[in-house]
Residue frames as qw, qx, qy, qz and C-alpha x, y, z in Angstrom:
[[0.483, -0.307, -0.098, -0.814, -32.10, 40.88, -87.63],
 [0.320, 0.047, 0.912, -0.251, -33.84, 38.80, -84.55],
 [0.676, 0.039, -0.555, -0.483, -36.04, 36.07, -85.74],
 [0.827, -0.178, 0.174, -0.504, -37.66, 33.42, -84.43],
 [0.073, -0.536, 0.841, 0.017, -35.62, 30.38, -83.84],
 [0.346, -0.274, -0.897, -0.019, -37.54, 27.29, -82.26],
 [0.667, -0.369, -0.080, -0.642, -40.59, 27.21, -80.69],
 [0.263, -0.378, 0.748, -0.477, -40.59, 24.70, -77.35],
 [0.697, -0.075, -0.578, -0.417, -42.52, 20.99, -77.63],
 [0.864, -0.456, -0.214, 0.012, -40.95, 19.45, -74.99],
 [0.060, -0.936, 0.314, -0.148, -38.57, 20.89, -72.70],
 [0.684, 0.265, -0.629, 0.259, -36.73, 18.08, -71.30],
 [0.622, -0.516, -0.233, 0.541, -35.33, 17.55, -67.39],
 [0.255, -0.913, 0.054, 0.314, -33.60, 20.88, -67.73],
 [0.463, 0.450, 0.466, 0.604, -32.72, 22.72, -70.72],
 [0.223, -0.862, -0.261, 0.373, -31.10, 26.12, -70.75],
 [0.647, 0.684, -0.106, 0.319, -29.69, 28.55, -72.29],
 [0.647, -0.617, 0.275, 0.354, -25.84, 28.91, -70.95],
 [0.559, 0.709, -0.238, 0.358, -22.27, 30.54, -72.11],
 [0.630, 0.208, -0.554, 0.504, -18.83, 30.50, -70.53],
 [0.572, -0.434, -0.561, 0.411, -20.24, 31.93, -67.92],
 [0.224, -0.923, -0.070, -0.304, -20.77, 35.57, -65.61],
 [0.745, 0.168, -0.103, 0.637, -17.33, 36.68, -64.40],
 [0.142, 0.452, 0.057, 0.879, -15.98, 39.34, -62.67],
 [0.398, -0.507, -0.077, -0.761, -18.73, 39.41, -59.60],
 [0.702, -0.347, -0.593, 0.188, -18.28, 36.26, -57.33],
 [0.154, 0.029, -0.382, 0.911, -16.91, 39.49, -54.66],
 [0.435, -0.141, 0.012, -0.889, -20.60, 40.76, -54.58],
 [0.709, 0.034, 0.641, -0.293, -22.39, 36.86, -54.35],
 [0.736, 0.513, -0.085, -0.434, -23.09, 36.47, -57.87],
 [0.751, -0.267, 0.578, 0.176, -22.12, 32.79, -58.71],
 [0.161, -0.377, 0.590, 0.696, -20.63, 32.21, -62.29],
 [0.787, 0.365, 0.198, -0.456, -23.05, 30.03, -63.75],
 [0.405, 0.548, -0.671, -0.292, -22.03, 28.89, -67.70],
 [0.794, 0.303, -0.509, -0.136, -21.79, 25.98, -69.65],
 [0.743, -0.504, 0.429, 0.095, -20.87, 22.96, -67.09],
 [0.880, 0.153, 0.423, 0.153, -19.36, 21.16, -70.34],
 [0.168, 0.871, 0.019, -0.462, -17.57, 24.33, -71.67],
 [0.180, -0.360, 0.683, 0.610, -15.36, 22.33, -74.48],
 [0.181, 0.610, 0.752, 0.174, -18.53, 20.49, -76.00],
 [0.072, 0.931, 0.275, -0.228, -20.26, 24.00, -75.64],
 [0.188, -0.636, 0.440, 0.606, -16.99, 25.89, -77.08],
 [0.077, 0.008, 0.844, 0.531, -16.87, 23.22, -80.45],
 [0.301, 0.577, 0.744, -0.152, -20.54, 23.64, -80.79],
 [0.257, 0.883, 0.144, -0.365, -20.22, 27.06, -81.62],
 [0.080, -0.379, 0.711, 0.586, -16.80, 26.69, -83.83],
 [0.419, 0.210, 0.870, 0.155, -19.13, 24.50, -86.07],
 [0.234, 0.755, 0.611, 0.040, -21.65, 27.14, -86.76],
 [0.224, 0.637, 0.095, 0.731, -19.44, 29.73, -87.49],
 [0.269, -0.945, -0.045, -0.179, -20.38, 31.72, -84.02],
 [0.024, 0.673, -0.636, 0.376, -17.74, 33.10, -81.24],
 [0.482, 0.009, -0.853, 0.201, -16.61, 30.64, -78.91],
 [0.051, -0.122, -0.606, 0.785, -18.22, 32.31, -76.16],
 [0.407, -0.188, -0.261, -0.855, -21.48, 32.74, -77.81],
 [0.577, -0.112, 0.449, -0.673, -24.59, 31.48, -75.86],
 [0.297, 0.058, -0.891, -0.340, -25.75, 27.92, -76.70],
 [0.743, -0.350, -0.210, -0.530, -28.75, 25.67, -75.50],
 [0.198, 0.309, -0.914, 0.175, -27.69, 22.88, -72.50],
 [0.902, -0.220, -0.183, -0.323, -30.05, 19.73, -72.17],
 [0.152, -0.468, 0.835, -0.247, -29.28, 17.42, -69.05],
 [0.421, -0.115, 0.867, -0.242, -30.28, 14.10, -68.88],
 [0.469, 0.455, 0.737, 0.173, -32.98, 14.29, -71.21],
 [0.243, -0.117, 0.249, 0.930, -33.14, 16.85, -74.11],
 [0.557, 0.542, 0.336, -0.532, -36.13, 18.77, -75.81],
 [0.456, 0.521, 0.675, 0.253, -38.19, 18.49, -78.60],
 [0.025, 0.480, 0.006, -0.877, -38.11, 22.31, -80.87],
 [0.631, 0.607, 0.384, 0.294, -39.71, 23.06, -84.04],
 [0.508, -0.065, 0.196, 0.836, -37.90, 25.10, -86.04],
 [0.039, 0.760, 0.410, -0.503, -38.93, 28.57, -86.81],
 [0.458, 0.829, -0.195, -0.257, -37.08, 29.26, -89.73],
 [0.900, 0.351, -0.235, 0.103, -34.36, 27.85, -91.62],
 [0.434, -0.806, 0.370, -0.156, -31.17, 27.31, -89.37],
 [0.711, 0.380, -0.567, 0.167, -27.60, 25.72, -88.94],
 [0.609, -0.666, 0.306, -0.303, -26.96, 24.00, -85.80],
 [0.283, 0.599, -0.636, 0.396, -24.59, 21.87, -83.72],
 [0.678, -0.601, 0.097, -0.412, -24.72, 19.37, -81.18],
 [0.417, 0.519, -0.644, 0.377, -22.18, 18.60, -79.60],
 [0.369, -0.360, 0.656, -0.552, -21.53, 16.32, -75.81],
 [0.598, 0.062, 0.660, -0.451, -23.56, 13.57, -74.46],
 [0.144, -0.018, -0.719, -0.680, -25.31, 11.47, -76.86],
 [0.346, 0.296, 0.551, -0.699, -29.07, 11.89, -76.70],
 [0.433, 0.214, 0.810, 0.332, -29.44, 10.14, -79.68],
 [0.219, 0.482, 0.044, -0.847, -30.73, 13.55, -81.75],
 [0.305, 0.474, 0.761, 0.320, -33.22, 13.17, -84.75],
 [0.180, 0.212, -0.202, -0.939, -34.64, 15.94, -87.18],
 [0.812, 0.208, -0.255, -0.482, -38.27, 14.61, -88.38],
 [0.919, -0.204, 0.261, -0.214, -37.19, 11.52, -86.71],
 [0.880, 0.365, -0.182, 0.244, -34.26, 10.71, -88.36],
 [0.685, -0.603, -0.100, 0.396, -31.25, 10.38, -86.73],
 [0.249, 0.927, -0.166, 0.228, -28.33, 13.48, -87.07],
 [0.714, 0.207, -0.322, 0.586, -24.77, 13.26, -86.39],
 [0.228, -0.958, -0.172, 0.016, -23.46, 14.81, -83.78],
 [0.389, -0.579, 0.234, 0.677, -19.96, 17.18, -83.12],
 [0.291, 0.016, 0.529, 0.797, -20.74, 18.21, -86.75],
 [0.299, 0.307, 0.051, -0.902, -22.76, 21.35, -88.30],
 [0.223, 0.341, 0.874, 0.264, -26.22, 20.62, -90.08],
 [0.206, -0.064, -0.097, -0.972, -29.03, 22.72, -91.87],
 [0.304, 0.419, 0.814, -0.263, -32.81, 22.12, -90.33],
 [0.044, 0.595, 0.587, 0.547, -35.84, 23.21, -92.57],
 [0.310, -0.072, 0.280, -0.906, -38.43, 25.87, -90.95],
 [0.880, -0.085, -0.116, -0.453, -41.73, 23.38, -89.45],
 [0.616, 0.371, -0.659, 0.221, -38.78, 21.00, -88.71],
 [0.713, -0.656, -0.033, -0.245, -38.63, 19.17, -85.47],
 [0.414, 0.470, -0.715, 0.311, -35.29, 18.42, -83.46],
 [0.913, -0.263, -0.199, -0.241, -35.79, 15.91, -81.00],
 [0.047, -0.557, 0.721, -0.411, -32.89, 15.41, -77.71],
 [0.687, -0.178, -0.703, -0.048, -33.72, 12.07, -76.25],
 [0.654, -0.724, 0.210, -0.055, -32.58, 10.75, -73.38],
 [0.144, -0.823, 0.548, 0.048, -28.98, 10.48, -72.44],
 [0.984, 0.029, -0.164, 0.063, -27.04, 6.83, -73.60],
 [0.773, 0.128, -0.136, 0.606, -23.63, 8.04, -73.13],
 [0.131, 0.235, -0.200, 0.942, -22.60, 11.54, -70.86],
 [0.163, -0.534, -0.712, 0.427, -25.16, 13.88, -69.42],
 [0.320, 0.783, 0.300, -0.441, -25.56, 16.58, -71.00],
 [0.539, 0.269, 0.375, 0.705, -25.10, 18.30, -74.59],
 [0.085, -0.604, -0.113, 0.785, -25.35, 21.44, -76.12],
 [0.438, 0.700, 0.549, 0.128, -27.38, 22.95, -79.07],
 [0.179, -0.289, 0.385, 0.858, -25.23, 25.91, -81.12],
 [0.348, 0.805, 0.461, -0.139, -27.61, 27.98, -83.20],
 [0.444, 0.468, 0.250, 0.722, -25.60, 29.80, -86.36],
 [0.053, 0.523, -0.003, 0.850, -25.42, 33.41, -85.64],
 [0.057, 0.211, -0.609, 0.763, -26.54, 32.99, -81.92],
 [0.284, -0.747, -0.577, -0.169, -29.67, 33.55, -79.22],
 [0.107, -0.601, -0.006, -0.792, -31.39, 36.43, -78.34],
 [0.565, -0.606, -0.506, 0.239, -31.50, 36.75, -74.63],
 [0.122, -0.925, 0.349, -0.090, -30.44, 40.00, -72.39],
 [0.617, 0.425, -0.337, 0.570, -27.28, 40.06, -71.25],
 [0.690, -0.681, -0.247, 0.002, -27.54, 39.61, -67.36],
 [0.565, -0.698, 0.393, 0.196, -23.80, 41.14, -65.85],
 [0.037, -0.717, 0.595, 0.362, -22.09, 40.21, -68.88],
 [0.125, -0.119, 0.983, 0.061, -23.72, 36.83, -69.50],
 [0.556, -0.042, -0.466, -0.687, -26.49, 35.27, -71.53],
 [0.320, -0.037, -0.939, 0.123, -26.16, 31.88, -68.77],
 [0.622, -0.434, -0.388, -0.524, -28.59, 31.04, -66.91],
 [0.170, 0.135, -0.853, 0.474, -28.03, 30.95, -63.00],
 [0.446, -0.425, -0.609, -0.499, -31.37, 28.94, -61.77],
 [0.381, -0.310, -0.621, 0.611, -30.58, 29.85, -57.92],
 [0.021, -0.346, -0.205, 0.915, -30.62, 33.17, -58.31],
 [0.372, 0.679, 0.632, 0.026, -33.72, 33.34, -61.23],
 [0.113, 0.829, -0.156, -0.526, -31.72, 35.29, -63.56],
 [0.088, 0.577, -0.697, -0.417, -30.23, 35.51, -67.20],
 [0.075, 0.055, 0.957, 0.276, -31.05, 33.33, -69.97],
 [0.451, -0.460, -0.535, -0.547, -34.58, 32.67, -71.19],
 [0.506, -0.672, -0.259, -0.474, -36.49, 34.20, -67.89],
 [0.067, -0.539, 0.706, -0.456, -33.71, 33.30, -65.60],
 [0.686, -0.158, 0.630, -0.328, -35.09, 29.50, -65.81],
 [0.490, -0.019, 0.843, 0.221, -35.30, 26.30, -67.81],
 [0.366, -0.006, -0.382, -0.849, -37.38, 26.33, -70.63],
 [0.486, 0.187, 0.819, -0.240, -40.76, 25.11, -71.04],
 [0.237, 0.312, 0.763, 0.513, -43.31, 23.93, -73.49],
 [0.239, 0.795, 0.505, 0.237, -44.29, 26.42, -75.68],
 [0.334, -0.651, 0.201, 0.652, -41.36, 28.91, -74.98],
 [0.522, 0.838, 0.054, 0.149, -40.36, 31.00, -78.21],
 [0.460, -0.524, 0.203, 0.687, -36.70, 31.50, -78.62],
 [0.477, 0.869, -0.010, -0.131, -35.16, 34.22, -80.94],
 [0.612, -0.364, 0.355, 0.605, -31.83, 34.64, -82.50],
 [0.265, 0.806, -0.325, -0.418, -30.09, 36.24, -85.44],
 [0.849, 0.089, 0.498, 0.155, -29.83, 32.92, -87.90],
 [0.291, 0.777, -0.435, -0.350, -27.22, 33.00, -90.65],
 [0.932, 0.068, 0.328, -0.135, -27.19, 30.24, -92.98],
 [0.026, 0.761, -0.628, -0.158, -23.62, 30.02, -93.01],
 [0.551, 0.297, -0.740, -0.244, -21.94, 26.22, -94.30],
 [0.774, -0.459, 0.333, -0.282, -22.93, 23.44, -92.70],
 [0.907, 0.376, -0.188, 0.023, -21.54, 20.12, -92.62],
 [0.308, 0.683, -0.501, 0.433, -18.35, 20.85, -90.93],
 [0.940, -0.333, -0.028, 0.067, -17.22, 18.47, -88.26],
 [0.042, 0.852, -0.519, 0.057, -13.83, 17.82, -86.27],
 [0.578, 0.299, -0.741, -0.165, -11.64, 15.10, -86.13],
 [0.802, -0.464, -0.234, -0.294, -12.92, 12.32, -84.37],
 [0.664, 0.300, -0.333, 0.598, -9.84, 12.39, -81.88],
 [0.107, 0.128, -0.315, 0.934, -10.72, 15.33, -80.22],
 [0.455, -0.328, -0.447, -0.696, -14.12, 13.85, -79.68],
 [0.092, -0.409, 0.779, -0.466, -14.34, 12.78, -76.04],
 [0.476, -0.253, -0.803, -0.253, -15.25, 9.40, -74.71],
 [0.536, -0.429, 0.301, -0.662, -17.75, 9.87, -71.69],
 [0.574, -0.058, -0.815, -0.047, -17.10, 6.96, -69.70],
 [0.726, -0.571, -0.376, -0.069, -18.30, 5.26, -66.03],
 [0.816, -0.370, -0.142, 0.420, -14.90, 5.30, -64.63],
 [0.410, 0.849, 0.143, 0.301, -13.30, 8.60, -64.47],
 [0.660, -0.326, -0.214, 0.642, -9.45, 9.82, -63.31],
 [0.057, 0.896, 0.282, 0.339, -9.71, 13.45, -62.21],
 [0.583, 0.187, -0.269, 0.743, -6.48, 15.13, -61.71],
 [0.413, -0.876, -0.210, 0.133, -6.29, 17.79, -58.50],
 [0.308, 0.452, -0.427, 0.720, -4.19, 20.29, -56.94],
 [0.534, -0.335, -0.660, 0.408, -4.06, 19.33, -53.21],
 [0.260, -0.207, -0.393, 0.857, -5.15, 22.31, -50.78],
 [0.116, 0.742, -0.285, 0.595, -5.55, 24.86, -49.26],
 [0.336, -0.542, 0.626, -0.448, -6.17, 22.92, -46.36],
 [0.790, 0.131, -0.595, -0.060, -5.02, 19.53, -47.31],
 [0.315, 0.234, -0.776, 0.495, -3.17, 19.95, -44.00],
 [0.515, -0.158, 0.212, -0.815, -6.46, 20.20, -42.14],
 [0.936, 0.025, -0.126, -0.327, -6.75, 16.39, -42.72],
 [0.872, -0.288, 0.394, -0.040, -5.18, 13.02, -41.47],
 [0.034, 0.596, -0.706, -0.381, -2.31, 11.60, -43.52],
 [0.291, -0.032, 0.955, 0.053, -4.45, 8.88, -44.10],
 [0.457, 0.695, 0.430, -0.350, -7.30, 10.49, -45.12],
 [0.242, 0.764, -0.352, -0.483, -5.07, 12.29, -47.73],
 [0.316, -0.160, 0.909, 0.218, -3.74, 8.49, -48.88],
 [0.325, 0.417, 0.830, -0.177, -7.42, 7.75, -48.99],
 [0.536, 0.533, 0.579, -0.305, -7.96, 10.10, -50.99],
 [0.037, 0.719, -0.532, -0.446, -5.87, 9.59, -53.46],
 [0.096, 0.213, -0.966, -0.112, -6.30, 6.10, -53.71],
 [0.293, 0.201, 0.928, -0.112, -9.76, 4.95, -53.11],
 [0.041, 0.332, 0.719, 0.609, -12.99, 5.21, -55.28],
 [0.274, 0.314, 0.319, -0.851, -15.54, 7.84, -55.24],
 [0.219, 0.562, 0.734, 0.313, -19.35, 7.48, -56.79],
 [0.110, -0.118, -0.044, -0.986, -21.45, 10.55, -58.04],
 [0.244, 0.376, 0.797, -0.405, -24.36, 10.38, -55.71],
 [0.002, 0.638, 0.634, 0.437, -28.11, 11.25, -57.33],
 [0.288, -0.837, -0.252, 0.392, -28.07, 13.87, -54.69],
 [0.506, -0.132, 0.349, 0.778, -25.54, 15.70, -57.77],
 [0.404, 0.814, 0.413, 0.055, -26.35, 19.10, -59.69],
 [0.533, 0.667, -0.106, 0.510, -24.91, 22.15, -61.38],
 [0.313, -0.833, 0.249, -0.381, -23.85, 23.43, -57.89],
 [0.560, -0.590, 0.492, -0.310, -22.67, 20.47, -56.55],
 [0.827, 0.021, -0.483, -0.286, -21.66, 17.08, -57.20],
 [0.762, -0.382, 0.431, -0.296, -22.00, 14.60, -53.65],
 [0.662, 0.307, -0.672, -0.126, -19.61, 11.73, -53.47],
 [0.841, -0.460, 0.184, -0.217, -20.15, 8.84, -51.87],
 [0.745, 0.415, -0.482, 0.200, -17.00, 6.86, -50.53],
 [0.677, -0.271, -0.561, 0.392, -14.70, 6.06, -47.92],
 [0.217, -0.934, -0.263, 0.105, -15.16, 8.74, -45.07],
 [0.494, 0.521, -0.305, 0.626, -12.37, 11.54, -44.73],
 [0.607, -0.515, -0.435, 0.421, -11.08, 12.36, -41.55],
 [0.019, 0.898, -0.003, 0.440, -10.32, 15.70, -40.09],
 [0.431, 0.099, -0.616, 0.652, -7.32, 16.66, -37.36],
 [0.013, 0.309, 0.486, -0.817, -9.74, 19.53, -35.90],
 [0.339, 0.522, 0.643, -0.445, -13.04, 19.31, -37.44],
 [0.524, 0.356, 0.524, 0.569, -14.51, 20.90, -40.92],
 [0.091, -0.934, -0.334, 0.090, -14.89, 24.20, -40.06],
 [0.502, 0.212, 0.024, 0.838, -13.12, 27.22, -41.39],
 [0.130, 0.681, 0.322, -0.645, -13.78, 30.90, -41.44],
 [0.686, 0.514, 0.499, 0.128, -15.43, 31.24, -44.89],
 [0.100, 0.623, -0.319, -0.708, -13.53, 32.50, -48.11],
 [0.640, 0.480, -0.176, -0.573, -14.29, 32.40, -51.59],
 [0.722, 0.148, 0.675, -0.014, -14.75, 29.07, -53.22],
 [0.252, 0.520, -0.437, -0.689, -13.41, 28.48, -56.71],
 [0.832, 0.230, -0.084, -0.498, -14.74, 26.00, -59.52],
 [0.664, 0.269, -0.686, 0.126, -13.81, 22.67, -58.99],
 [0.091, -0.558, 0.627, -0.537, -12.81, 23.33, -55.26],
 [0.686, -0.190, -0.689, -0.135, -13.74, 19.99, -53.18],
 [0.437, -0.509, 0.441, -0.596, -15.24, 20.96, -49.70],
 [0.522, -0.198, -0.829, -0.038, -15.69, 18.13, -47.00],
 [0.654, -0.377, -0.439, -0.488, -18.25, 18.18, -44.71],
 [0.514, -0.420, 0.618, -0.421, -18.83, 16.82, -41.51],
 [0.962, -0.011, 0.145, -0.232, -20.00, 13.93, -42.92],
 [0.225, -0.542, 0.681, 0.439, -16.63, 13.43, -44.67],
 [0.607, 0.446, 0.614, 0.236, -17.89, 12.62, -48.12],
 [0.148, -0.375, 0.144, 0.904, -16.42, 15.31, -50.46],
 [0.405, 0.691, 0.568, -0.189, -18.10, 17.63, -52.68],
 [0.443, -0.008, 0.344, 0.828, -17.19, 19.05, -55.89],
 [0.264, 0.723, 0.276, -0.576, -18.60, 22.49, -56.51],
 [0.524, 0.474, 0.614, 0.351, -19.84, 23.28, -60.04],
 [0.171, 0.435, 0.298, 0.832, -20.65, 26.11, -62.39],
 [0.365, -0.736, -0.183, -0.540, -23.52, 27.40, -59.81],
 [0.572, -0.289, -0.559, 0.526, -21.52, 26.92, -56.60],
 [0.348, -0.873, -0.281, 0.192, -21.78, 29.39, -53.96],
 [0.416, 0.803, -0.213, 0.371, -19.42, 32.03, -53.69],
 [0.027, -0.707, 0.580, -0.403, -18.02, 31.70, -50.64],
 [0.840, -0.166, -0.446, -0.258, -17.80, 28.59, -47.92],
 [0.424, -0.640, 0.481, -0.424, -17.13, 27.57, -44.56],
 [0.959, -0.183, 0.210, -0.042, -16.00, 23.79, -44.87],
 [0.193, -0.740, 0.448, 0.464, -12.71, 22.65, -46.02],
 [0.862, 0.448, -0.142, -0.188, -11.68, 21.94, -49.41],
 [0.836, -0.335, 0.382, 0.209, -9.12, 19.31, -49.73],
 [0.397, -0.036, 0.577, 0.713, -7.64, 19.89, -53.21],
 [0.457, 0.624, 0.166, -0.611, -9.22, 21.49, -56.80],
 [0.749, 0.425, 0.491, 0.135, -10.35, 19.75, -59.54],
 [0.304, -0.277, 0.391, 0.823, -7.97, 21.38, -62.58],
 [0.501, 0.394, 0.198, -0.744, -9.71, 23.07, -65.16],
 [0.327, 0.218, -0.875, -0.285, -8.96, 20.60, -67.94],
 [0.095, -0.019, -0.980, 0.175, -10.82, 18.24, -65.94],
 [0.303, 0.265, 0.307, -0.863, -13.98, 20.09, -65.25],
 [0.662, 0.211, -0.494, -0.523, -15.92, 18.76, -69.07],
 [0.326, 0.013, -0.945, 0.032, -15.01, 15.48, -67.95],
 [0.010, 0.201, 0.768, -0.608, -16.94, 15.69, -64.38],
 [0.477, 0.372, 0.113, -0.788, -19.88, 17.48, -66.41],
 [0.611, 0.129, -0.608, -0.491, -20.83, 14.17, -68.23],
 [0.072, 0.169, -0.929, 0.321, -20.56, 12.36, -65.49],
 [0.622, -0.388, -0.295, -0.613, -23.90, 10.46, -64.54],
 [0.461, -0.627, 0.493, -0.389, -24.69, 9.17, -61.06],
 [0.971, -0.154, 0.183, 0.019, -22.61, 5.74, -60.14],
 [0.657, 0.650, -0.305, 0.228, -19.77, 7.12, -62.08],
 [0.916, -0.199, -0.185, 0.296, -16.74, 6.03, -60.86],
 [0.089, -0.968, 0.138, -0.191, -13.99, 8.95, -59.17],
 [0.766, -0.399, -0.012, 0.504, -10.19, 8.67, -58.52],
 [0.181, 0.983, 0.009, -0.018, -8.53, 11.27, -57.98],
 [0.795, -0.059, -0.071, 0.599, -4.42, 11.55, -58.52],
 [0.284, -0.781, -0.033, 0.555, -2.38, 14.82, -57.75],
 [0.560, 0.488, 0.142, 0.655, -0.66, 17.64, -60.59],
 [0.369, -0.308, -0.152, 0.864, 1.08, 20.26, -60.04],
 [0.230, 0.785, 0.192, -0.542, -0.20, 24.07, -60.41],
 [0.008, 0.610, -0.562, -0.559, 2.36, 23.85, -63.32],
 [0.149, 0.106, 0.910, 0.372, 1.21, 20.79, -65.02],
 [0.179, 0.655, 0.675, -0.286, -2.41, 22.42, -64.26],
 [0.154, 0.769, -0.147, -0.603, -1.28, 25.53, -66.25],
 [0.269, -0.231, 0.808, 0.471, 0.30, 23.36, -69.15],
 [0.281, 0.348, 0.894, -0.009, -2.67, 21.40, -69.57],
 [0.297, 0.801, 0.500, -0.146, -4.97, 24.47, -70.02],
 [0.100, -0.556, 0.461, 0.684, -2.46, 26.24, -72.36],
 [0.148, 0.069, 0.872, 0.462, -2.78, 23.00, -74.75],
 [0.110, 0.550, 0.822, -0.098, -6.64, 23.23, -74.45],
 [0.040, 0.845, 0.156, -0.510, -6.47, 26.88, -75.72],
 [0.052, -0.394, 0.658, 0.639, -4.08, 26.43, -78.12],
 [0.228, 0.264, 0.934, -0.072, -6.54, 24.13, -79.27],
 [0.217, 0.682, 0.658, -0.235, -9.26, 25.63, -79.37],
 [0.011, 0.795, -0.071, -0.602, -7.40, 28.33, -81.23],
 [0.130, 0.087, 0.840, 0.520, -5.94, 26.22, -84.26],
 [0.286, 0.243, 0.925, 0.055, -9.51, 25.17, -84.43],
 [0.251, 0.734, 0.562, -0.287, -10.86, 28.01, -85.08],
 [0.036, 0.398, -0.651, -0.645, -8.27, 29.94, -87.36],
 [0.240, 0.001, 0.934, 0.266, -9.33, 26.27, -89.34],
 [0.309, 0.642, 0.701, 0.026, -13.02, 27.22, -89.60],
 [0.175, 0.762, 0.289, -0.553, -12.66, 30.17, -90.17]]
């Protein structure tokens, strides 16, 4: 039955509600959206018992304040944002029960950039194209097709299922400054200098503050072009790294565009994608090459994964 969840104190920088994402429609414009952080957001919900794909809450930089609306098991998984219940602090990557009149409290970020809030038995939102995410370009899906604010009312369907359940601390990632982010070169690596391609393999990229869920700007040595950055535009996938005229590349996110007219030099694998979604600006970027085949491996293991893990809770 829906119920009242939390009730909004303080929203935070930007705090939404987001799942794996809207699929199936980049051919019409509609970008994907979803969880930038989508293993943290995946183990949130294994904790509380929900599907992996079930809708969750994502706070960036700084997190909100909720009261609780009724009694509830939750999850918070990513970033630390040092969480507290009634001021005390709460563990995170591991399931807890809050009271109703309870407050949960998201700081501000010490470590990553964002986390994610998992809510037993789910939130109520429509179902926008197949998805509960929020895409804030287009002012759809999720809670009003925008962030939250104070004094929002979420609902859900709470089920006060075991808490306490937590994974090993192994499979808990460290969010660091300095961060190697594995590619697959092209489609139009050859559209660049053999030095540029050295260069960018080998030298250091920052995430600029100019960085969001569409985009993240690096700043670093320039890339060259043979005949400028101009293509005729086709569809842009997640990860994909356009450059510019300016030659500073850009990694498109969950809310990229759907299509684009600049070239991309390589694509971030998907394995790698969580990593680049903790990233705060000044982090450090090198990128090294894998094959499509190591790029398929990788996300096998990371499924298999995620599949043990849940058999385990269940």
């Amino acid at each position: 039955m829906k119920t009242p969840v939390f009730k909004v104190i303080k929203p935070g920088i930007q705090t939404t509600v987001q799942d794996l994402g809207r699929y199936g429609y980049q051919q019409f414009g509609v970008s994907p959206a979803g969880a930038m952080d989508a293993y943290a957001m995946q183990i949130a919900n294994l904790l509380v018992g929900n599907k992996l794909a079930e809708a969750v809450l994502e706070a960036s930089f700084i997190g909100p304040a909720m009261e609780a609306l009724s009694d509830l098991v939750i999850s918070i998984c990513g970033g630390d944002f040092s969480p507290t219940v009634d001021g005390q602090a709460v563990q995170l990557w591991k399931s807890f029960l809050i009271k109703k009149g309870q407050v949960v409290s998201v700081g501000q970020c010490k470590h990553g950039a964002r986390t994610y809030i998992a809510i037993a038995g789910g939130i109520d939102v429509p179902a926008v194209l197949n998805s509960k995410s929020t895409f804030l370009n287009g002012s759809f899906g999720g809670h009003e097709g925008r962030a939250l604010k104070k004094g929002d009312r979420l609902s859900g369907f709470p089920e006060i299922r075991k808490p306490s359940k937590s994974i090993h601390p192994n499979l808990i990632p460290d969010y660091k400054r300095q961060l190697q982010i594995r590619v697959i070169l092209g489609p139009h690596h050859h559209l660049f200098t053999e030095q540029s391609l050295e260069q960018f393999l080998t030298a250091e990229y920052r995430v600029s503050p100019q960085s969001n869920r569409m985009g993240y700007q690096l700043n670093g040595p320039k890339l060259q072009h043979t005949n400028g950055p101009d293509i005729i535009s086709d569809p842009i996938p997640l990860g994909g790294i356009q450059v510019p005229a300016s030659g500073q590349p850009i990694i498109l996110m969950t809310d990229h565009q759907t299509t684009g007219g600049y070239t991309r030099i390589g694509t971030v694998i998907s394995m790698d994608i969580s990593k680049l979604a903790q990233a705060v600006p000044d982090t450090i970027i090198q990128f090294s090459e894998v094959t499509l085949e190591e790029a398929h491996r990788l996300y096998l293991e990371r499924q298999s994964l995620l599949k043990r893990l849940t058999l385990a809770a269940t």
